[in-house]
N, C-alpha and C positions, 0 to 999 in steps of 0.2 A: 250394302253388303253383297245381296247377289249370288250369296253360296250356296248354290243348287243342291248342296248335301244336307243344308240343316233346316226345316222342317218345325216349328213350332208345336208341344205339344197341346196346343189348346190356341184353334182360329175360327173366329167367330166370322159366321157366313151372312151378311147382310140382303135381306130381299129390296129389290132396286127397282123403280117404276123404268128408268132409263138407264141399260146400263153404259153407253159413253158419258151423259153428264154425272155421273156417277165417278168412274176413272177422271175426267177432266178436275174435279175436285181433290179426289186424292192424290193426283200427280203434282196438283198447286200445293198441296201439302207435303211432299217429297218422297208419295211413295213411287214406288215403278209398276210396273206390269211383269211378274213373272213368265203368268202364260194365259192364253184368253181361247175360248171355244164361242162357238156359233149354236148350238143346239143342245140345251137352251143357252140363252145369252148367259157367258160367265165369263169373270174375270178372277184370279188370284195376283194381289198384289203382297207389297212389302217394301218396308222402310228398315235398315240394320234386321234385329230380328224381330222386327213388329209385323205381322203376317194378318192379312185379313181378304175373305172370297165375300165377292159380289157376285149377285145372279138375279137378272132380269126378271121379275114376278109373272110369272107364267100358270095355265090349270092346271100342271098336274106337281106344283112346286109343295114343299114341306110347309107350308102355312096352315096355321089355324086362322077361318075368315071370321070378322072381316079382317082387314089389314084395313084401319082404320088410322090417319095420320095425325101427328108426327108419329111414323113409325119409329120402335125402341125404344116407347114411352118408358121412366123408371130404371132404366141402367145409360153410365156415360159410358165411355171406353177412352181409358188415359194410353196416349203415347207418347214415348219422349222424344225429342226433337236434340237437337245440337245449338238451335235458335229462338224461342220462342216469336219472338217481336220480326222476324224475316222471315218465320212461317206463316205469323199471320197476314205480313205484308203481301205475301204472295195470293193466299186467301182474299181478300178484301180488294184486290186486282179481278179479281174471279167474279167479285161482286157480292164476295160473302161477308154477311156483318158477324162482327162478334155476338154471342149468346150472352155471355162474362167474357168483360175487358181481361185484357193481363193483369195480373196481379199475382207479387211473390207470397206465397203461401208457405210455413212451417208445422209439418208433422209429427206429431211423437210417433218414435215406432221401436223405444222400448222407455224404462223409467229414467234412463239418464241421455237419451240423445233425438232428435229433432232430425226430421230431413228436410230441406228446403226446395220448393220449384218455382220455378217462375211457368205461371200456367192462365191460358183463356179456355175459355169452351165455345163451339161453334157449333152448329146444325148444318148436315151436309145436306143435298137438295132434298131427302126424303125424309129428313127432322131428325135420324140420328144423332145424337149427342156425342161429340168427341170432344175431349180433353186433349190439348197438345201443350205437354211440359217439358221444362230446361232444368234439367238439376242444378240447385245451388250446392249441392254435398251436405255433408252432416254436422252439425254442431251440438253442444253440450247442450241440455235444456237448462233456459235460465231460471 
């Protein structure tokens, strides 16, 4: 997407032990690099409107210590993809394994319809949990 005007209102800032293999990971995943600074090490990427800041783990960073690994222990972060099974091919090129294989999943998300994704979860180099899903659309629940 790319549109300099639209601004997610809610982007989770990830602390990075490295932040290039950090971007090398999410670029395999098909985000880009908005805009990146030097001091401290940061990056703001994004995929369509999925919006997410890296910043190199530094003293005087917003962390409660320790930062004890896999960081983001207890929350994943689901993105949707256009592909699931060529995102993770790209991934697994990088040398990343799957966390959970693909597999299509069916949600209630009210009493009478289902949403469907096709979804893996990975760990990016600092144990972050990410979710990358493919809508299947909605159907009736059976």
């Amino acid at each position: 997407m790319n549109d300099e005007t639209y601004w997610s209102p809610l982007v989770p800032e990830f602390t990075v032990t490295d932040l290039q293999t950090s971007i090398d990971f999410y670029r395999a995943a098909g985000f880009t690099v908005r805009f990146r600074r030097d001091d401290p090490p940061f990056a703001y990427l994004e995929m369509g409107r999925a919006q997410l800041m890296l910043e190199q783990q530094h003293d005087s960073g917003w962390n409660i210590e320790p930062l004890d690994r896999p960081l983001g222990r207890g929350i994943n972060f689901q993105v949707e993809v256009i592909d699931a099974h060529s995102t993770l091919a790209s991934l697994e090129a990088l040398g990343v394994s799957p966390f959970r294989a693909v597999k299509d999943t069916w949600y209630a998300v009210s009493e009478q319809a289902e949403k469907g994704q096709r979804e893996f979860l990975v760990q990016d180099p600092d144990g972050y949990l990410m979710r990358f899903a493919q809508s299947l659309g909605c159907r009736a629940v059976p």
